[in-house]
C-alpha positions as CSV (number, residue, x, y, z in Angstrom):
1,X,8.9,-5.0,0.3
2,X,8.5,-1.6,2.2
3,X,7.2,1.0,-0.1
4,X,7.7,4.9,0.2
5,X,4.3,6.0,1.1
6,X,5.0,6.0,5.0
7,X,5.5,9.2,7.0
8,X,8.8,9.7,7.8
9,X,8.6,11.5,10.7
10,X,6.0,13.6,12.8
11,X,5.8,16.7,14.7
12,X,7.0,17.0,18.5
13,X,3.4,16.7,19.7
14,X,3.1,13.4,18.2
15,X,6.4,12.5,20.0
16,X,4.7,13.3,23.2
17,X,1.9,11.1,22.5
18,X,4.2,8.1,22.7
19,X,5.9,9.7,25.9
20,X,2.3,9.8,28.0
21,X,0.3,7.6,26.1
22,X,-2.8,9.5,26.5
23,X,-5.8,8.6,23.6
24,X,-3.5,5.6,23.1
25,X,-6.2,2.9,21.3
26,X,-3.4,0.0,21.1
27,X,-0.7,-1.6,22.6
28,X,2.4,-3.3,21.3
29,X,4.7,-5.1,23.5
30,X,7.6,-7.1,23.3
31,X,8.7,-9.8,26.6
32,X,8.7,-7.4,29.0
33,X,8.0,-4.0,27.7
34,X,4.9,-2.7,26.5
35,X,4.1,0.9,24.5
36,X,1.0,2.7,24.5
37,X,0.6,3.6,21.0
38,X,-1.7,5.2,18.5
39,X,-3.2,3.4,15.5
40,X,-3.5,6.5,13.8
41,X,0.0,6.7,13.5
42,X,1.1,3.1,13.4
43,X,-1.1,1.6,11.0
44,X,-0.7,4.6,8.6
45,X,3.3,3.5,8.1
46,X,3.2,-0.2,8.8
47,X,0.5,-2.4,6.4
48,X,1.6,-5.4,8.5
49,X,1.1,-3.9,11.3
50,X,-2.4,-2.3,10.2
51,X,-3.6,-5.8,8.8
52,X,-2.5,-6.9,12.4
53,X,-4.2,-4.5,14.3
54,X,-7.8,-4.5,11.8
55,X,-7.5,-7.5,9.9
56,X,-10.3,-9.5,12.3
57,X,-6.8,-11.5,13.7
58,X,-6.3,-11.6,18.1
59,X,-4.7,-8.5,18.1
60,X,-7.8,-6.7,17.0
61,X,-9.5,-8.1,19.6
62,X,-7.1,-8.3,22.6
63,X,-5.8,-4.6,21.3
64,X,-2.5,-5.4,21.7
65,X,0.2,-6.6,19.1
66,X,3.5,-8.8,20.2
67,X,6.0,-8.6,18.8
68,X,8.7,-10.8,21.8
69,X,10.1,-12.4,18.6
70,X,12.4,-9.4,18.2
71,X,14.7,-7.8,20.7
72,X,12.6,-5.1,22.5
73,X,15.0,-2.2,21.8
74,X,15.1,-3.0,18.5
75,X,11.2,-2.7,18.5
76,X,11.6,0.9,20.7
77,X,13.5,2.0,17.8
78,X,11.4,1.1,15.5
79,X,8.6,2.7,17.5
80,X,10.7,6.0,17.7
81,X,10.9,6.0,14.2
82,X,7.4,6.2,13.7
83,X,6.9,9.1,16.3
84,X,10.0,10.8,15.4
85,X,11.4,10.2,12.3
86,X,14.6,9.2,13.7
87,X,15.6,6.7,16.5
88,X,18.5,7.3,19.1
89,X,20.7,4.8,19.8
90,X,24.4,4.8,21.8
91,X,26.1,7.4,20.5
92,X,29.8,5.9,19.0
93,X,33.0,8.1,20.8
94,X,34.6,10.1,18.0
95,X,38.8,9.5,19.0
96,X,39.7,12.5,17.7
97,X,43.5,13.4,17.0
98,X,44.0,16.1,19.6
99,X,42.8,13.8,22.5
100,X,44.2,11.0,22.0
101,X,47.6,13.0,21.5
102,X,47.1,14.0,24.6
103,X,46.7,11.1,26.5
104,X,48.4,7.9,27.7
105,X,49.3,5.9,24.9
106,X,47.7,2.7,26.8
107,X,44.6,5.1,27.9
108,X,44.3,6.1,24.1
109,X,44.5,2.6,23.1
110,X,41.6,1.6,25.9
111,X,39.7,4.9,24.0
112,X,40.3,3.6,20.5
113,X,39.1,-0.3,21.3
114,X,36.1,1.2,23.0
115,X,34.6,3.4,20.2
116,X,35.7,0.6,17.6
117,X,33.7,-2.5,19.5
118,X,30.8,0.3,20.4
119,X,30.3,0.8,16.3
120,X,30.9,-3.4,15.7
121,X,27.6,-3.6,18.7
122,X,25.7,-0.7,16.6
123,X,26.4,-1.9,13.3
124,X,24.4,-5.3,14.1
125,X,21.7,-2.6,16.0
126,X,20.9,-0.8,12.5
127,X,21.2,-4.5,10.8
128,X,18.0,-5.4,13.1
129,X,16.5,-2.8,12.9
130,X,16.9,-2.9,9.1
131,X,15.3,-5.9,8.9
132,X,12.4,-5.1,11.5
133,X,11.4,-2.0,9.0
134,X,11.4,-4.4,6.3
135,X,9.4,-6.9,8.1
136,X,6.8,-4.2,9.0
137,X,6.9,-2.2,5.6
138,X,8.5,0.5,6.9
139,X,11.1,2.3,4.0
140,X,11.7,4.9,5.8
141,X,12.8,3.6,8.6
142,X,14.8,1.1,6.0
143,X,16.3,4.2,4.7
144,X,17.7,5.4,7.8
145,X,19.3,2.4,8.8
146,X,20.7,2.0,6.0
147,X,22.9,5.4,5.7
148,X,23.8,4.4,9.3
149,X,24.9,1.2,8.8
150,X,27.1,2.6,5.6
151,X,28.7,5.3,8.1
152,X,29.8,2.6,10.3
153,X,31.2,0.7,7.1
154,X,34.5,2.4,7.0
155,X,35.5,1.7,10.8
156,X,34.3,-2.2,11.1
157,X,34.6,-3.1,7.5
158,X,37.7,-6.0,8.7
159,X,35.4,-6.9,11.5
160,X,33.5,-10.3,12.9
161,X,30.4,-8.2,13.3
162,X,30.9,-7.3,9.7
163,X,30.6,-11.0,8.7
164,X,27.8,-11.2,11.2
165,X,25.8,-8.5,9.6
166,X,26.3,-10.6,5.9
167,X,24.9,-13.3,7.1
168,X,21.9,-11.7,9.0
169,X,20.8,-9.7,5.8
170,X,21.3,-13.2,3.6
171,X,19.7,-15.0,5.5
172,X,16.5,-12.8,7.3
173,X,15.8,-10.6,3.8
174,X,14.0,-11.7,0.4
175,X,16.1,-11.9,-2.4
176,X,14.0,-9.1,-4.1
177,X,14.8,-6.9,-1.2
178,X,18.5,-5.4,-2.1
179,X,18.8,-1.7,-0.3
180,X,20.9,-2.9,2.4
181,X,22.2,-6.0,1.0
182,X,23.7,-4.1,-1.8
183,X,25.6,-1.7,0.3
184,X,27.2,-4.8,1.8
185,X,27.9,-6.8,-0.6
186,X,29.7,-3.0,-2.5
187,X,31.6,-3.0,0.6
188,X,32.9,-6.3,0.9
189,X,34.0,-6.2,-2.9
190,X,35.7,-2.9,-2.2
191,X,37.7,-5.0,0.5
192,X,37.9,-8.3,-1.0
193,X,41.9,-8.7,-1.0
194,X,41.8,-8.1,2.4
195,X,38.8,-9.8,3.5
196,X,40.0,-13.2,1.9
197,X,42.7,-13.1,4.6
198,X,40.0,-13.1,7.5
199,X,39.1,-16.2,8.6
200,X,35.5,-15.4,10.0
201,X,34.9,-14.1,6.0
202,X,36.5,-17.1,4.7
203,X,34.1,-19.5,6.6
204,X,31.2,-17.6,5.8
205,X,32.4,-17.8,1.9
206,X,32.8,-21.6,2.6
207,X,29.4,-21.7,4.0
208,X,27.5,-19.2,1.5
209,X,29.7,-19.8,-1.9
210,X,27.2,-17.4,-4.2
211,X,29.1,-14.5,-1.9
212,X,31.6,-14.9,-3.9
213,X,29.9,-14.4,-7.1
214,X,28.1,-11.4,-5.7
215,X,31.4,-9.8,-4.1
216,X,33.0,-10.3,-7.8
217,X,29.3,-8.6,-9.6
218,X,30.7,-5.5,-7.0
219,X,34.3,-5.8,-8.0
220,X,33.8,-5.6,-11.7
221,X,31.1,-2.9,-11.5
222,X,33.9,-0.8,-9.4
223,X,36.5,-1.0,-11.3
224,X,34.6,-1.0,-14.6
225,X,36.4,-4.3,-15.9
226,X,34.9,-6.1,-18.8
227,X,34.1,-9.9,-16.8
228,X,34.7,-12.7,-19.6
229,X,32.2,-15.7,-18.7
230,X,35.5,-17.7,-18.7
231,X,36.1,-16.3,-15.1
232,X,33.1,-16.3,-13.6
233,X,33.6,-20.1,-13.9
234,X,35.5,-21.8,-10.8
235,X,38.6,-23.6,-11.6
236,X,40.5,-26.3,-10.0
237,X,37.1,-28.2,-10.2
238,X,37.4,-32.3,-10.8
239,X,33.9,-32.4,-12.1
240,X,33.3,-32.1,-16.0
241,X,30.3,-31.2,-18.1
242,X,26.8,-30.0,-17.7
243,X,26.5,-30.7,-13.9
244,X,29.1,-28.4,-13.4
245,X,27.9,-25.4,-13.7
246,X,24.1,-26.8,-12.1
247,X,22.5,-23.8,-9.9
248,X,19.9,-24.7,-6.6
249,X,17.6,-21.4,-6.2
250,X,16.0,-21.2,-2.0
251,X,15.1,-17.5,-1.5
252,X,18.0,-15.6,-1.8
253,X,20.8,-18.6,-1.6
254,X,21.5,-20.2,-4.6
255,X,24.2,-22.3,-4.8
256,X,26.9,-21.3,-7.9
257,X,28.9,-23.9,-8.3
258,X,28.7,-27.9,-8.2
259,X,29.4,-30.3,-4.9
260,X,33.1,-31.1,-6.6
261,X,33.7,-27.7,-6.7
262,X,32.6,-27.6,-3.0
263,X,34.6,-30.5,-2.1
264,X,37.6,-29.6,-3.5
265,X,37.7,-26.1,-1.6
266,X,36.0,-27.6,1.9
């Protein structure tokens, strides 16, 4: 997990260093891009990427780390981050009131659609990068991506890439790490009426039943209702007894409730 010892951001010189390259002593690249970069300033906010870069492994000796796994402008962000203290990515058009008033209705509609499927694309952006930071040890850069994803929240809450973003952060985080996840997961409990009409939601439920318990955990904490075990029991299950109620632990799944229970939902 990232800690908070990292340098959040550096002064405009530094910026330039990544701009030029010049006194660059290593290299990361990603496919086809590659960026000239300073291990002064890398290694000091990334342990992973330190170990990488001094740990006696072939980057050390080739000077270069790659990093193609990840999409590269996920990586340039994360670079940015660690020159800048901040990394730029499409901006979302605000609609406001006045302008679309004053438009076509269609052409205000066209407007509308646009900034709504330009946050849905960035919301998955600062759920990669997100995890990137928290591959590399980065909390800051955690940090950031987090408030930015919450911002987005409100306009693509009732959204596929919504879902998407769930299942990323389940799946590609540690159980022990929880700043983004819990954001989520607040979210989706704040919405869960709705949300249990979606069918992209629905199917990741099906497919990820301890969602459920989780979205509840938010629910109760929000509205500050006492939860009786009694009802954090499924129902409608045609299995009895101690198998009922049997939990499987891998990472951060962990399966809630038995296979009837499963079965009788699927």
């Amino acid at each position: 997990m990232a800690s908070g010892s990292q340098v959040s951001g550096l002064s405009p010189m530094a910026a330039s260093l990544l701009e030029t390259g010049k006194w660059s002593d290593l290299e990361i690249k990603c496919k086809d891009r590659h960026w000239r970069v300073h291990k002064a300033i890398i290694c000091l906010q990334s342990k992973p990427l330190a170990a990488a870069a001094d740990g006696g492994f072939l980057e050390s000796q080739t000077g270069t780390i790659d990093l193609s796994d990840h999409d590269p402008d996920v990586v340039n962000y994360m670079i940015q981050f660690m020159y800048t203290g901040d990394y730029k990515v499409v901006p979302v058009p605000e609609a406001k009131e006045s302008n679309v008033e004053s438009q076509a209705p269609v052409q205000a509609a066209v407007e509308i659609k646009k900034s709504r499927e330009e946050a849905e694309k960035n919301l998955l952006v600062h759920t990669a990068v997100y995890m990137l930071g928290e591959e590399k040890d980065i909390a800051g850069l955690k940090a950031l991506s987090t408030k930015r994803y919450e911002a987005l929240l409100p306009e693509v809450w009732n959204s596929e890439a919504f879902c998407q973003s769930l299942e990323l952060i389940f799946e590609g985080t540690p159980a022990s790490d929880r700043m983004l996840w819990d954001v989520a997961i607040a979210h989706a409990g704040t919405h869960a009426k709705v949300l249990m009409d979606s069918g992209e939601f629905v199917t990741f439920w099906k497919k990820h039943g301890e969602i459920g318990y989780e979205m509840w955990k938010s629910y109760i904490k929000m509205t500050n209702l006492p939860a009786p075990p009694e009802l954090l029991k499924p129902t409608g299950c045609p299995d009895v007894g101690p198998e009922h109620a049997r939990m499987v632990v891998k990472g951060r799944k962990t399966a809630f409730f038995c296979e009837g229970y499963r079965k009788a939902f699927d």
